[in-house]
C-alpha positions in Angstrom: 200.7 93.9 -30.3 201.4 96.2 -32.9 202.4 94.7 -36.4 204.3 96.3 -39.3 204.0 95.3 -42.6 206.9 95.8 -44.7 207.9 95.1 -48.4 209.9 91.6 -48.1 213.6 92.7 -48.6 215.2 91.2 -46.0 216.1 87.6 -47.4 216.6 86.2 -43.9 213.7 87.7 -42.6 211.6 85.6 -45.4 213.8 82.8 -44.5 212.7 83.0 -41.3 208.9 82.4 -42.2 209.1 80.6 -45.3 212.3 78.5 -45.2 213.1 75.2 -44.6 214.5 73.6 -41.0 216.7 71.8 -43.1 218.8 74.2 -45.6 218.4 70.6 -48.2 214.7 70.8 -47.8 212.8 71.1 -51.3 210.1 73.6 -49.8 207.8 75.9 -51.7 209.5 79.3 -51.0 206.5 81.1 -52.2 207.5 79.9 -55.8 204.9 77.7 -57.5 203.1 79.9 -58.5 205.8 82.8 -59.7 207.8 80.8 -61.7 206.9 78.7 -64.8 206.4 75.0 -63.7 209.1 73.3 -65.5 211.7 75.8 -63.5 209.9 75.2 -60.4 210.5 71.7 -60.7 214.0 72.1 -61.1 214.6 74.1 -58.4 215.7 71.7 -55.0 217.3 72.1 -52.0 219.3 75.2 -51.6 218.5 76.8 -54.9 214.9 77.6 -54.1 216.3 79.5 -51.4 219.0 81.3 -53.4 216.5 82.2 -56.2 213.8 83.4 -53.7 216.9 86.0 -52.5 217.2 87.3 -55.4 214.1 88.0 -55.8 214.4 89.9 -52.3 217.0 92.1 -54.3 214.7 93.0 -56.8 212.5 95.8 -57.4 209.7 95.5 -56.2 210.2 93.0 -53.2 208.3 89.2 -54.3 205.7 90.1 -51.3 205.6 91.7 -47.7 206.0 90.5 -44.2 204.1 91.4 -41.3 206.5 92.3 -38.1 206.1 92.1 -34.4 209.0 94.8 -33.4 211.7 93.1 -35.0 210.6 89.7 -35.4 209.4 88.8 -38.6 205.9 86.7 -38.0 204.1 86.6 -41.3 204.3 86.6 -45.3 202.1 87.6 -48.1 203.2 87.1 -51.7 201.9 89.8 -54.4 202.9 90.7 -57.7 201.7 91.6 -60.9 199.8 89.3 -62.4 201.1 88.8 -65.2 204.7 87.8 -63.7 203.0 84.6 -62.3 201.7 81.6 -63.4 198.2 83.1 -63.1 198.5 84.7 -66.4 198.1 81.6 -67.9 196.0 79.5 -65.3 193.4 77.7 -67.2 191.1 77.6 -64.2 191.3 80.5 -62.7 189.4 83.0 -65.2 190.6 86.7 -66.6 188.1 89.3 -66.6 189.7 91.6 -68.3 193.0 93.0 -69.4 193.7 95.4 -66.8 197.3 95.0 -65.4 195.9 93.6 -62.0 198.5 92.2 -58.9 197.9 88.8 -57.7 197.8 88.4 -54.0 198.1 84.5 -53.4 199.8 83.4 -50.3 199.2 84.5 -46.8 201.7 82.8 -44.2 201.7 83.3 -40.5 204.0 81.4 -38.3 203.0 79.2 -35.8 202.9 80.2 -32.8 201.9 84.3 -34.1 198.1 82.8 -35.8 195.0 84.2 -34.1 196.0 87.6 -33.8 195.1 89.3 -36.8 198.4 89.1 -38.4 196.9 87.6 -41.7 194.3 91.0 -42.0 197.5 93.2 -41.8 199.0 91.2 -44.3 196.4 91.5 -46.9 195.6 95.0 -46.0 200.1 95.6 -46.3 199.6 93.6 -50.0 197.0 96.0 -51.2 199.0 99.1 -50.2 202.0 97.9 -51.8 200.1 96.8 -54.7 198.7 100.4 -54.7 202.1 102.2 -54.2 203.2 100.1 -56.9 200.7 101.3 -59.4 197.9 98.7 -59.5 194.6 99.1 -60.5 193.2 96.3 -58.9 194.2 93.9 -56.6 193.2 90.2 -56.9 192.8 86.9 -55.2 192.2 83.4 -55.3 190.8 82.3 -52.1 189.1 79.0 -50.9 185.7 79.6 -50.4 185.0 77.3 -47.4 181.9 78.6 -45.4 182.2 77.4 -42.2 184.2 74.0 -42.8 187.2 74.2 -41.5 190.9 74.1 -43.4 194.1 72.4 -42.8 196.4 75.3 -42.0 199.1 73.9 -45.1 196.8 74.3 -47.2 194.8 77.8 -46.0 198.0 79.8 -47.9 195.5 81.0 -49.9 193.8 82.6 -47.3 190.1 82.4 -46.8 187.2 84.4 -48.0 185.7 86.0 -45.5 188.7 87.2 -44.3 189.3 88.9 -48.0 185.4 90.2 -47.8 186.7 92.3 -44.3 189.2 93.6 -46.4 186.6 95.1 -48.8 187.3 92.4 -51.9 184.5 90.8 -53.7 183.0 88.1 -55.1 184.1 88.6 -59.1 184.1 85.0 -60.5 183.8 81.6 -59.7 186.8 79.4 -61.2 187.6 75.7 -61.1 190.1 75.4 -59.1 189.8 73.3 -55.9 192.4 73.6 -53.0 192.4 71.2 -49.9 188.5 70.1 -51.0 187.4 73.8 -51.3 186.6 75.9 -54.2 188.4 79.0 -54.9 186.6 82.1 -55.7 188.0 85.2 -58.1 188.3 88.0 -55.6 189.2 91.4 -56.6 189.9 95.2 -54.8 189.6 98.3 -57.4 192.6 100.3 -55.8 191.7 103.5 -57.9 
């Protein structure tokens, strides 16, 4: 298997892994944590969708997707940090004011997990991240040793699997997802 990772422009093709079955369905799109909490809240059904492609129109694409020839397999949202809700997360410490990206949700489909799809997407953030001008790349995964993690809830992909990606350990925080702490995790990209 050979996967591409790609800057997330193709609207359908994010449909395809982060969309709903049902085009009604209220789910997360990769939104909570992009957009302020009241909009994200306002935001059912079909407009989640229709904001998320628009923000496939934009430059620079919301994230990137990992492909298997064509077929679109896996997502990982990144942006700067300071156009998400991270910029003014209580428990999720700053370190300092460098104009870092956030890299917060890795998303493989079902079906695709197992095959290191989710280590090409976070190496595929960090060079787009880079391309984009980034100093340093951060993330906010759960720090879960051994235990395991319920697959909804692993978007925010796992430590160890950042640590093979050559991020460290910057700062604890008090944020708890699924049971697990999340750790500060950063990537100097100069």
């Amino acid at each position: 298997m050979s996967i591409d990772v790609r800057p997330a422009s193709v609207f359908e093709d994010v449909r395809a892994v982060l969309g709903p079955k049902s085009p009604d369905a209220s789910v997360c799109w990769c939104l909570s944590y992009r957009i302020p909490s009241r909009l994200n809240q306002e935001l059912r059904g079909p407009a989640r969708g229709e904001y998320a492609a628009g923000l496939c129109a934009a430059e620079p694409a919301p994230g990137v997707l990992a492909y298997d020839g064509d077929e679109p397999v896996g997502w990982a949202a990144v942006a700067p940090r300071a156009e998400t809700t991270f910029a003014r997360n209580r428990k999720i410490p700053h370190l300092d004011d460098l104009p870092v990206w956030a890299l917060w949700c890795v998303r493989v489909r079902p079906g695709h997990r197992k095959k290191g799809i989710s280590h090409a997407l976070i190496a595929g953030a960090v060079d787009f991240a880079r391309a984009h001008g980034a100093p340093v790349a951060e993330a906010y995964p759960l720090d879960n040793g051994t235990a395991r993690v319920d697959l909804t809830m692993a978007y925010a992909g796992l430590r160890k699997n950042f640590e093979r990606a050559g991020f460290t350990h910057a700062a604890d925080t008090t944020s708890v997802l699924a049971g697990h702490p999340r750790i500060l995790m950063r990537l100097d990209l100069r």
